[in-house]
mmCIF file of the N, C-alpha and C atoms, coordinates in Angstrom:
data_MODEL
# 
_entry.id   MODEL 
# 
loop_
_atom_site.group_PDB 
_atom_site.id 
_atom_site.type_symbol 
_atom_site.label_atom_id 
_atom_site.label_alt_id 
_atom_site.label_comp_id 
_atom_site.label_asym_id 
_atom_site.label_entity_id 
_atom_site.label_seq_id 
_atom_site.pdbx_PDB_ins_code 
_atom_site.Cartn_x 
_atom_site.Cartn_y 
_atom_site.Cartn_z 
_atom_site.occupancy 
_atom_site.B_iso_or_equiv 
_atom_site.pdbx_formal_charge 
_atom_site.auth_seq_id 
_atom_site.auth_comp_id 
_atom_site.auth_asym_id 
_atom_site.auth_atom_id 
_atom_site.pdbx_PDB_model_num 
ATOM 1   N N  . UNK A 1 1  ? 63.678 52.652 140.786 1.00 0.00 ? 1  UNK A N  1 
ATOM 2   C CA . UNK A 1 1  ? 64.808 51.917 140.271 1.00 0.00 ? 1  UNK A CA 1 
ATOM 3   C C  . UNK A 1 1  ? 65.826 52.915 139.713 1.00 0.00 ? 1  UNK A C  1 
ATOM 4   N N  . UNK A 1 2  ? 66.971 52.267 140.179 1.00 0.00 ? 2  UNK A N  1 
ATOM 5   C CA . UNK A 1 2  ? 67.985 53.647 139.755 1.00 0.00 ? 2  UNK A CA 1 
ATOM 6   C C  . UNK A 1 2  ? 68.318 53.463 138.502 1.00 0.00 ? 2  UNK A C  1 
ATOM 7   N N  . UNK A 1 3  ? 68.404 54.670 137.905 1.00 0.00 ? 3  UNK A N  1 
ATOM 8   C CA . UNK A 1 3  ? 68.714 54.782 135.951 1.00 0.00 ? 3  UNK A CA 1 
ATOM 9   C C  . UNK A 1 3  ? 70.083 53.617 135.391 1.00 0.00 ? 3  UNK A C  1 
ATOM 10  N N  . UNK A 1 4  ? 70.871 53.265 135.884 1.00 0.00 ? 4  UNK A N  1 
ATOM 11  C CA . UNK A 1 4  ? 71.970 52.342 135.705 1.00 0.00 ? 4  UNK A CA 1 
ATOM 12  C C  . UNK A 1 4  ? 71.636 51.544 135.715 1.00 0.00 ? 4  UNK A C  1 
ATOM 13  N N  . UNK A 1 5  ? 70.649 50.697 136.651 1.00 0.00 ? 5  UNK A N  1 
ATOM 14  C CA . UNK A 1 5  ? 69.893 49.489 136.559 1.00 0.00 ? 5  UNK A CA 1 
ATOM 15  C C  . UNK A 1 5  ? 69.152 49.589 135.524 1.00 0.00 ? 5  UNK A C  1 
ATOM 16  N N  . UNK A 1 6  ? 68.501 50.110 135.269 1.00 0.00 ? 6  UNK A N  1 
ATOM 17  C CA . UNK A 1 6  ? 67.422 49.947 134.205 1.00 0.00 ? 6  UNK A CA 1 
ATOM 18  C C  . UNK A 1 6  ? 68.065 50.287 133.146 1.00 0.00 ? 6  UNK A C  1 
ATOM 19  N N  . UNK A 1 7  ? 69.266 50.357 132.504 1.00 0.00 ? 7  UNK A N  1 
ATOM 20  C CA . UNK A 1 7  ? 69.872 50.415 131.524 1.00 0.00 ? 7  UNK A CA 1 
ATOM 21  C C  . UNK A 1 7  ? 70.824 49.101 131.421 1.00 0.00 ? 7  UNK A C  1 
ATOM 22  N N  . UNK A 1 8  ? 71.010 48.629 132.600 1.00 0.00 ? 8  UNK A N  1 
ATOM 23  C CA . UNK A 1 8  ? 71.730 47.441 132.828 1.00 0.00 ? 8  UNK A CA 1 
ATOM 24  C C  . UNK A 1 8  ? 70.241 46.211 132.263 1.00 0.00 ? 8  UNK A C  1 
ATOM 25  N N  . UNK A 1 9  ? 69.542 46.238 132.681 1.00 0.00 ? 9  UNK A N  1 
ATOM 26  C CA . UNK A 1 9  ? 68.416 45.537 132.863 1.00 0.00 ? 9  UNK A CA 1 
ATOM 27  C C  . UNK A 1 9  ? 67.791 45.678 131.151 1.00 0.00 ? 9  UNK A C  1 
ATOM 28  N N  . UNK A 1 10 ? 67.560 46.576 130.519 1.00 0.00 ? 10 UNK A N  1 
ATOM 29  C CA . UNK A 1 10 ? 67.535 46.680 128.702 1.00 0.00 ? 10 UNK A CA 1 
ATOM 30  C C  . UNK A 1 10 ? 68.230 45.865 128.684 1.00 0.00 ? 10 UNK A C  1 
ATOM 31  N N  . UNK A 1 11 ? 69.570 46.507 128.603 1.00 0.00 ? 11 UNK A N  1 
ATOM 32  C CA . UNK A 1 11 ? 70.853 45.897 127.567 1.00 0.00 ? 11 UNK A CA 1 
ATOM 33  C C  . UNK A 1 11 ? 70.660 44.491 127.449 1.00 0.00 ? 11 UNK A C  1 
ATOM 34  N N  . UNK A 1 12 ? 70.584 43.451 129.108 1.00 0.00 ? 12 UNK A N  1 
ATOM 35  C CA . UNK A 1 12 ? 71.014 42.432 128.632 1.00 0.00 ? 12 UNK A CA 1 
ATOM 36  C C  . UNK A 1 12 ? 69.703 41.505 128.333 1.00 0.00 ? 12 UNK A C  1 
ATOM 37  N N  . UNK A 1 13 ? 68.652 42.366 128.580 1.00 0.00 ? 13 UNK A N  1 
ATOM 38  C CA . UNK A 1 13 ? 67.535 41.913 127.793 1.00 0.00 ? 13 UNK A CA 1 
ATOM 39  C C  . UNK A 1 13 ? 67.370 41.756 126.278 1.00 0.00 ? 13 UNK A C  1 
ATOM 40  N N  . UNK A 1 14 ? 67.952 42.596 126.047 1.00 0.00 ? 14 UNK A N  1 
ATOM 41  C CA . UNK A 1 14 ? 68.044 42.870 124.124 1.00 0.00 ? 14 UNK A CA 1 
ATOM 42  C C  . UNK A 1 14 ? 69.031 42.074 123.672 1.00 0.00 ? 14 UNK A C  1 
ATOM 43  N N  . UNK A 1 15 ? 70.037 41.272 124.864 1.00 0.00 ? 15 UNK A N  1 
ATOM 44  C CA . UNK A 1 15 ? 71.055 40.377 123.708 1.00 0.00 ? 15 UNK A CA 1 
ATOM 45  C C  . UNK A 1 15 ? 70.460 38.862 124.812 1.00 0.00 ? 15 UNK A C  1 
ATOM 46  N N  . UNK A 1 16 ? 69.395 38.987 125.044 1.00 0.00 ? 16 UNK A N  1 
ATOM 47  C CA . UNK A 1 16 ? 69.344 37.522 126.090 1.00 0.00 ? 16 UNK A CA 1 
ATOM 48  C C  . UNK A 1 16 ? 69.659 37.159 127.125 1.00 0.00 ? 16 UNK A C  1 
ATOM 49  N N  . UNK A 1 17 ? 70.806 38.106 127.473 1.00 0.00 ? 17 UNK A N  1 
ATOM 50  C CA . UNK A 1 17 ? 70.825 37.315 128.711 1.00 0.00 ? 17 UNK A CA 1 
ATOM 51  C C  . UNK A 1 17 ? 70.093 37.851 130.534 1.00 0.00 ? 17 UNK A C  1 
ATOM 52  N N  . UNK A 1 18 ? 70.299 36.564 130.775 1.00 0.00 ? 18 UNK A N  1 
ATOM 53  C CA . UNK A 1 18 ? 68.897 36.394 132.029 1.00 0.00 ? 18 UNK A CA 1 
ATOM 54  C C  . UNK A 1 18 ? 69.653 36.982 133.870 1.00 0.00 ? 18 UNK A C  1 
ATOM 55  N N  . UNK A 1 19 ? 68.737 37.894 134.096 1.00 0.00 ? 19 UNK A N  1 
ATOM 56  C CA . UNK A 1 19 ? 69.329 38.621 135.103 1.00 0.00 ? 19 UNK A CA 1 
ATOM 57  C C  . UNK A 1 19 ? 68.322 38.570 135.997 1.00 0.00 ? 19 UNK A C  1 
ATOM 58  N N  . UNK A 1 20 ? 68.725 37.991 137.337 1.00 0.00 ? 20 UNK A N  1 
ATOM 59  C CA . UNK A 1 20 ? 67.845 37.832 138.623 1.00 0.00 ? 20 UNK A CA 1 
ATOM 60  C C  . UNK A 1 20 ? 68.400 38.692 139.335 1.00 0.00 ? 20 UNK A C  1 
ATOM 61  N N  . UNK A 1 21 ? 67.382 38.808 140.473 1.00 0.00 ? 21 UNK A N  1 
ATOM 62  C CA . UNK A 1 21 ? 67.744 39.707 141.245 1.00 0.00 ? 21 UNK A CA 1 
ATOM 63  C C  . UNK A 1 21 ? 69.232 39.931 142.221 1.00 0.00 ? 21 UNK A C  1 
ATOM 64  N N  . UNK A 1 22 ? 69.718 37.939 142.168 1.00 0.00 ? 22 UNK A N  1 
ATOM 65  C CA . UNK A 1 22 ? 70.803 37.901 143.251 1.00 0.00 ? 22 UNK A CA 1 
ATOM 66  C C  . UNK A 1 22 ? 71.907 38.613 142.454 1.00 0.00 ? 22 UNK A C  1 
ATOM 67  N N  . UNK A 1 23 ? 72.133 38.261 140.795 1.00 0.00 ? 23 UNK A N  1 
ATOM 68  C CA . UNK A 1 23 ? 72.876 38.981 139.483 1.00 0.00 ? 23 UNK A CA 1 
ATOM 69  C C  . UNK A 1 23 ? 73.036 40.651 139.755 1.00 0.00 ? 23 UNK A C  1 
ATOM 70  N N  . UNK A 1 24 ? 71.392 41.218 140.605 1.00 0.00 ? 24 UNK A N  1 
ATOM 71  C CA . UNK A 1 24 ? 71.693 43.073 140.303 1.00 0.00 ? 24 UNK A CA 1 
ATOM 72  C C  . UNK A 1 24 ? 72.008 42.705 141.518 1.00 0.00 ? 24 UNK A C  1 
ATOM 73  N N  . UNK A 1 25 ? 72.192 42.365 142.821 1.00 0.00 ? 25 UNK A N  1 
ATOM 74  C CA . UNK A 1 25 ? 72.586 42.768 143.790 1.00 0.00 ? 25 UNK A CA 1 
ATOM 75  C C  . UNK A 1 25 ? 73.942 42.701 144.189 1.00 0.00 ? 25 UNK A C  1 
ATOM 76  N N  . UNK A 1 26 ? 74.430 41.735 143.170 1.00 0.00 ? 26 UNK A N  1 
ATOM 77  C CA . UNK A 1 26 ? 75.892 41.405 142.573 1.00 0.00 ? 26 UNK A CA 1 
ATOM 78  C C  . UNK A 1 26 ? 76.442 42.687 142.297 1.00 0.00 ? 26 UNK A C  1 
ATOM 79  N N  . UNK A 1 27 ? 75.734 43.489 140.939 1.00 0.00 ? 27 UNK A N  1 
ATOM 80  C CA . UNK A 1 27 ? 75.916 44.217 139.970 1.00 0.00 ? 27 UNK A CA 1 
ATOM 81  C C  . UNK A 1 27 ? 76.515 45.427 140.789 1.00 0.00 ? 27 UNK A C  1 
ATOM 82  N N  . UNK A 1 28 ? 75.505 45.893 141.771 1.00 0.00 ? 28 UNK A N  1 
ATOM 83  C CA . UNK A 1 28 ? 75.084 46.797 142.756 1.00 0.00 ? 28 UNK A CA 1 
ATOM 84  C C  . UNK A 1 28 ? 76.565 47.146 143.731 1.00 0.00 ? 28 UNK A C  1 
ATOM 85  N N  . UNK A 1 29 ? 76.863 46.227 144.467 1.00 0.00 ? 29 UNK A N  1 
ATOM 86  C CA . UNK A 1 29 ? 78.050 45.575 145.121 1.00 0.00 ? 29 UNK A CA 1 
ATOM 87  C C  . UNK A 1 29 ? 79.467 45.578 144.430 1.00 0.00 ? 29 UNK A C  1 
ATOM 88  N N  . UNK A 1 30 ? 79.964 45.753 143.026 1.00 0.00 ? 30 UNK A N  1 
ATOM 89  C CA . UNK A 1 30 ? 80.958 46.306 142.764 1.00 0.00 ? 30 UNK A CA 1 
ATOM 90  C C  . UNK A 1 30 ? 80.741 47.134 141.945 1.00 0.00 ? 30 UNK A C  1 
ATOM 91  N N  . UNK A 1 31 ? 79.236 47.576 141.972 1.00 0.00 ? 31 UNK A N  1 
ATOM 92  C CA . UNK A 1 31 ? 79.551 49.184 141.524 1.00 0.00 ? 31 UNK A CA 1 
ATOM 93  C C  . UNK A 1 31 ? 80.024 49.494 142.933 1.00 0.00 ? 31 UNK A C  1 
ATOM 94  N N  . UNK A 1 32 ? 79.409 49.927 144.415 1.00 0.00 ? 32 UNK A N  1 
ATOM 95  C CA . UNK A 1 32 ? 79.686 50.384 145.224 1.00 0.00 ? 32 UNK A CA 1 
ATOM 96  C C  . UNK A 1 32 ? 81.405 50.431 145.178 1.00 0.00 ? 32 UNK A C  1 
ATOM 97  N N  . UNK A 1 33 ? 81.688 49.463 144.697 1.00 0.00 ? 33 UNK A N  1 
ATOM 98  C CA . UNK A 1 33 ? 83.539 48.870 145.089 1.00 0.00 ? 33 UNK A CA 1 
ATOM 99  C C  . UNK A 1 33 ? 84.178 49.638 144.080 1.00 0.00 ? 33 UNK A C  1 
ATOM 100 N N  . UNK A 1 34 ? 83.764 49.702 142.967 1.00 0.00 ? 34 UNK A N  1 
ATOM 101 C CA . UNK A 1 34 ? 84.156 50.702 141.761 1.00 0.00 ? 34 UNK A CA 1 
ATOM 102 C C  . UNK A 1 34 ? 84.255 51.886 142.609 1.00 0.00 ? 34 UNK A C  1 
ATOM 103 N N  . UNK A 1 35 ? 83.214 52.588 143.046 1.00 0.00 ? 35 UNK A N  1 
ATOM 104 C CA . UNK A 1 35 ? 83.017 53.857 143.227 1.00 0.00 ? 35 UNK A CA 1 
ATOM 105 C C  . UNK A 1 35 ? 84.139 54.219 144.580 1.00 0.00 ? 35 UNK A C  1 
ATOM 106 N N  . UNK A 1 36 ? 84.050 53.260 145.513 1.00 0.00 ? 36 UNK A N  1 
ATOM 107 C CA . UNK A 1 36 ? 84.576 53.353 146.891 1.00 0.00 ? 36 UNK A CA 1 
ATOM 108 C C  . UNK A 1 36 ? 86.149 53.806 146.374 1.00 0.00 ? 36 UNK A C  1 
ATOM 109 N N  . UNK A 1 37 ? 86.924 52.452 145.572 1.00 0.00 ? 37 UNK A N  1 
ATOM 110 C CA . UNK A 1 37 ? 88.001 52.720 145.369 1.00 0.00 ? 37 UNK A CA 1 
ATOM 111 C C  . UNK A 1 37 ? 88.750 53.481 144.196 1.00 0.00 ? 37 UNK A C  1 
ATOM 112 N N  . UNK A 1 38 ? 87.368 53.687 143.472 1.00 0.00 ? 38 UNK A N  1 
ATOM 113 C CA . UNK A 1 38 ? 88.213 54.684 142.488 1.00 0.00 ? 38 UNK A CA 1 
ATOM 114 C C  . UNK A 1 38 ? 88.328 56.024 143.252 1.00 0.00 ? 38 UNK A C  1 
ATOM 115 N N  . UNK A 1 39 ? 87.883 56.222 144.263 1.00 0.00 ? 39 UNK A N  1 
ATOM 116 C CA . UNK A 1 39 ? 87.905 57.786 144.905 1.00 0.00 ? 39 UNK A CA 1 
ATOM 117 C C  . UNK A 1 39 ? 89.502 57.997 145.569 1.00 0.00 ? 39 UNK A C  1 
ATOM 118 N N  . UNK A 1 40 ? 90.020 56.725 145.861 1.00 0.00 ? 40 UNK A N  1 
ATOM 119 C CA . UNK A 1 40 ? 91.176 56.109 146.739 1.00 0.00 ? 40 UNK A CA 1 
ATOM 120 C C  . UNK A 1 40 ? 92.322 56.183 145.697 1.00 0.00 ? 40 UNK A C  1 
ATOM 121 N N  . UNK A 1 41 ? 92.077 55.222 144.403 1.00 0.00 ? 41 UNK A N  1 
ATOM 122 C CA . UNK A 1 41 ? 92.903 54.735 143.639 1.00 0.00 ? 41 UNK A CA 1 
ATOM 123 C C  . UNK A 1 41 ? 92.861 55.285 142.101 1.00 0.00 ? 41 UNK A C  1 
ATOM 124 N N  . UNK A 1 42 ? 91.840 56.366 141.634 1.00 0.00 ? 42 UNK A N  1 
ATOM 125 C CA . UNK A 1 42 ? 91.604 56.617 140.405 1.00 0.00 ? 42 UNK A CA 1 
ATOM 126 C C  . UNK A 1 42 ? 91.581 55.443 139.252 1.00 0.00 ? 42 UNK A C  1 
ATOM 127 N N  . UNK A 1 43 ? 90.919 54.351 139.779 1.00 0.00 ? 43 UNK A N  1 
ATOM 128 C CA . UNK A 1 43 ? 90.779 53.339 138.956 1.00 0.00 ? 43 UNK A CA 1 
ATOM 129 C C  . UNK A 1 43 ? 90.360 53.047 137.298 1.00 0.00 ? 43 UNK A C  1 
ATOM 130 N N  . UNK A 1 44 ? 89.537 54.420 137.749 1.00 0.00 ? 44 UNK A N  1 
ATOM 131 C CA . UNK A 1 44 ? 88.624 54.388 136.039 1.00 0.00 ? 44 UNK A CA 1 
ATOM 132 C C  . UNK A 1 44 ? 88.412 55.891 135.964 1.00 0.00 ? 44 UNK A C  1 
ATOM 133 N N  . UNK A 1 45 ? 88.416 56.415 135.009 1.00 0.00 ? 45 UNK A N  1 
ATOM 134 C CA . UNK A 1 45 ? 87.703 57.787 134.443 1.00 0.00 ? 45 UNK A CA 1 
ATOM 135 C C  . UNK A 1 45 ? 86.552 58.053 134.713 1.00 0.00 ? 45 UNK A C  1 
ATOM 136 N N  . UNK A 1 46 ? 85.463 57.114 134.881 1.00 0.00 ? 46 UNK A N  1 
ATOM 137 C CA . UNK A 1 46 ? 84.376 56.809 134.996 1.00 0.00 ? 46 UNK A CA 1 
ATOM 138 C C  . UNK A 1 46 ? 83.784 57.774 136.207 1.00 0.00 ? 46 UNK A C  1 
ATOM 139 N N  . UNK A 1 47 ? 83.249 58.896 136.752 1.00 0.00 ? 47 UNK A N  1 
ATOM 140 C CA . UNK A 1 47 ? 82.965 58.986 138.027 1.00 0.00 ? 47 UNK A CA 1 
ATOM 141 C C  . UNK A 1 47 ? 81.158 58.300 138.670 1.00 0.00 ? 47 UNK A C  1 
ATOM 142 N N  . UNK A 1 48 ? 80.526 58.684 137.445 1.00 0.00 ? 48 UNK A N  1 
ATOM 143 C CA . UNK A 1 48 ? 79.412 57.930 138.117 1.00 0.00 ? 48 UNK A CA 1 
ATOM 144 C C  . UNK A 1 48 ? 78.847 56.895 137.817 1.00 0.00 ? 48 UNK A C  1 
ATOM 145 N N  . UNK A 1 49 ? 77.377 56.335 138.644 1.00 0.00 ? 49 UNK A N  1 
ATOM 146 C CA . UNK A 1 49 ? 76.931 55.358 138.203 1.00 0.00 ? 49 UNK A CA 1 
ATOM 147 C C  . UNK A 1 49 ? 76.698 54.780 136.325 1.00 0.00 ? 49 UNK A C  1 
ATOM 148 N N  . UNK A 1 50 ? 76.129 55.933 136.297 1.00 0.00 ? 50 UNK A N  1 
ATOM 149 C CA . UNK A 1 50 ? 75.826 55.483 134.648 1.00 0.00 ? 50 UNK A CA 1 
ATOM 150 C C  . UNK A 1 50 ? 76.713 55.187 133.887 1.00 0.00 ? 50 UNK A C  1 
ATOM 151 N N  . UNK A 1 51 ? 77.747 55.918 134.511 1.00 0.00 ? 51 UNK A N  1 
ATOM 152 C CA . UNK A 1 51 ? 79.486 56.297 133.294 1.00 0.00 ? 51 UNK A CA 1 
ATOM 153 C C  . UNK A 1 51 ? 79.705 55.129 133.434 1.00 0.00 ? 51 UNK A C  1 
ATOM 154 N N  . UNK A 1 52 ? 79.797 54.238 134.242 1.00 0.00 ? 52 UNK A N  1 
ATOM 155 C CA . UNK A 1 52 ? 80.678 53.040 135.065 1.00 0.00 ? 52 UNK A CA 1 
ATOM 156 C C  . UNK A 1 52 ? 79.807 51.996 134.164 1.00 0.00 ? 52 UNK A C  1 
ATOM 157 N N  . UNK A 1 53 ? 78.341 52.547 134.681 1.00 0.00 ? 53 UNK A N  1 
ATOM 158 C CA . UNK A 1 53 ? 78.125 50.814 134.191 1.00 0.00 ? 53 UNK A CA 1 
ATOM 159 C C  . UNK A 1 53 ? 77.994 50.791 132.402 1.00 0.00 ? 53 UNK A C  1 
ATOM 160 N N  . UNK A 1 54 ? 77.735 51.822 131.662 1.00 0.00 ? 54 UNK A N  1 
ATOM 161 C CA . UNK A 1 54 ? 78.159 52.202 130.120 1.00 0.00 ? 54 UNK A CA 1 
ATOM 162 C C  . UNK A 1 54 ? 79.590 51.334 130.080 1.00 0.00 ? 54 UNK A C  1 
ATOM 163 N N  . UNK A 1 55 ? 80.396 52.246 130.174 1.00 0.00 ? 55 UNK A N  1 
ATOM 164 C CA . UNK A 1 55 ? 81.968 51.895 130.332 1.00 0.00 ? 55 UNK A CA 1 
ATOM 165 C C  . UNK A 1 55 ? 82.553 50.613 130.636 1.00 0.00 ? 55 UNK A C  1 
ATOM 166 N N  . UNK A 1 56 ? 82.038 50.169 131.850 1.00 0.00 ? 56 UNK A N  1 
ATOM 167 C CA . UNK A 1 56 ? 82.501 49.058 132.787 1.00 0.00 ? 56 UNK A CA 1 
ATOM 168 C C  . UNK A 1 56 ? 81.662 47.959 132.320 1.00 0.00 ? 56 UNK A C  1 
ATOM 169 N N  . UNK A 1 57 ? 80.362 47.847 132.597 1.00 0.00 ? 57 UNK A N  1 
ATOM 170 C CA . UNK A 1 57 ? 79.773 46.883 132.332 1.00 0.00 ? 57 UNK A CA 1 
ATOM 171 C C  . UNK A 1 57 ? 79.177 46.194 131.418 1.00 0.00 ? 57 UNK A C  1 
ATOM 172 N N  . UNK A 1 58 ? 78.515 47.320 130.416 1.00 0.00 ? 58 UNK A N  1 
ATOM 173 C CA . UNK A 1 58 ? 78.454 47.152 129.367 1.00 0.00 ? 58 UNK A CA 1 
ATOM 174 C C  . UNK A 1 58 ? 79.250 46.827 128.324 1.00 0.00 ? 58 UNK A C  1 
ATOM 175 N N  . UNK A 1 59 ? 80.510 47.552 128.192 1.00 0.00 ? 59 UNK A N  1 
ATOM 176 C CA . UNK A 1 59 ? 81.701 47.048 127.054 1.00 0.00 ? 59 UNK A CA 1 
ATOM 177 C C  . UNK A 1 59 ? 82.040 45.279 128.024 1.00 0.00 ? 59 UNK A C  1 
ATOM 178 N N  . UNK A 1 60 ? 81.707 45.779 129.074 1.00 0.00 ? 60 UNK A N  1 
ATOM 179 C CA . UNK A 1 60 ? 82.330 43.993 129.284 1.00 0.00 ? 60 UNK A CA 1 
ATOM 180 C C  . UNK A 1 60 ? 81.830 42.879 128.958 1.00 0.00 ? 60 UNK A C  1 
ATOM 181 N N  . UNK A 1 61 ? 80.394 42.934 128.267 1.00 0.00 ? 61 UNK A N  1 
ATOM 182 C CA . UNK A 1 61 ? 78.981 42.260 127.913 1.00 0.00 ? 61 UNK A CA 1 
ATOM 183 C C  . UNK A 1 61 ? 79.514 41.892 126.531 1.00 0.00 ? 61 UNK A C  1 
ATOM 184 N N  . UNK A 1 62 ? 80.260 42.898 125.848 1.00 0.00 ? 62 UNK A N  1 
ATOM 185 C CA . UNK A 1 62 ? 80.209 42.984 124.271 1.00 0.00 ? 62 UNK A CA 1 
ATOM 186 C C  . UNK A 1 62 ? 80.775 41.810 123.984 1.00 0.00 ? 62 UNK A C  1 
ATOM 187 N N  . UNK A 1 63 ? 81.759 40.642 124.321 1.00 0.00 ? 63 UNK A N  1 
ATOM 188 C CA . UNK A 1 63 ? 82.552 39.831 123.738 1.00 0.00 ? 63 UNK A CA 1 
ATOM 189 C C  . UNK A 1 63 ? 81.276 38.849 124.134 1.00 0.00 ? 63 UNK A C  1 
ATOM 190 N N  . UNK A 1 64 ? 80.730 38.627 124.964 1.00 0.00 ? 64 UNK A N  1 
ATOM 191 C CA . UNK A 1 64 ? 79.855 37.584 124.779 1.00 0.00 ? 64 UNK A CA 1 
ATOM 192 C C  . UNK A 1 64 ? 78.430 37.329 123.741 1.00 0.00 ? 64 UNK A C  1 
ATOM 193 N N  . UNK A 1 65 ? 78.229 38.536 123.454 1.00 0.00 ? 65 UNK A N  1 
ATOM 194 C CA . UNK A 1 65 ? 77.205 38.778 122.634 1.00 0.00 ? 65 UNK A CA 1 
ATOM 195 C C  . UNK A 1 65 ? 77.387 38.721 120.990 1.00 0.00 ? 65 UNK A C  1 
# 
């Protein structure tokens, strides 16, 4: 399991919320899109997986929690 997942997979364990597999394959799928077009478009600072999903996914978790 790649280290981003399993940090994705903590996090939203520790505030509740419920993540199936169709959710990481979701997850998975605009990381790829993150990564594809920030190489294109410099979208985010972010260059890798972990940075992205810290950065990206995680701060995006925070207002619901």
């Amino acid at each position: 399991m790649e280290l981003w997942i399993k940090w994705s997979l903590e996090a939203c364990s520790n505030f509740d919320i419920d993540v199936d597999d169709e959710k990481i394959e979701k997850l998975k799928r605009y990381l790829e899109l993150i990564i594809f077009y920030n190489q294109k478009f410099n979208l985010t600072g972010e260059k890798t997986k972990e940075e992205i999903a810290i950065k990206q996914f995680f701060d995006s978790l925070m207002p619901i929690v």
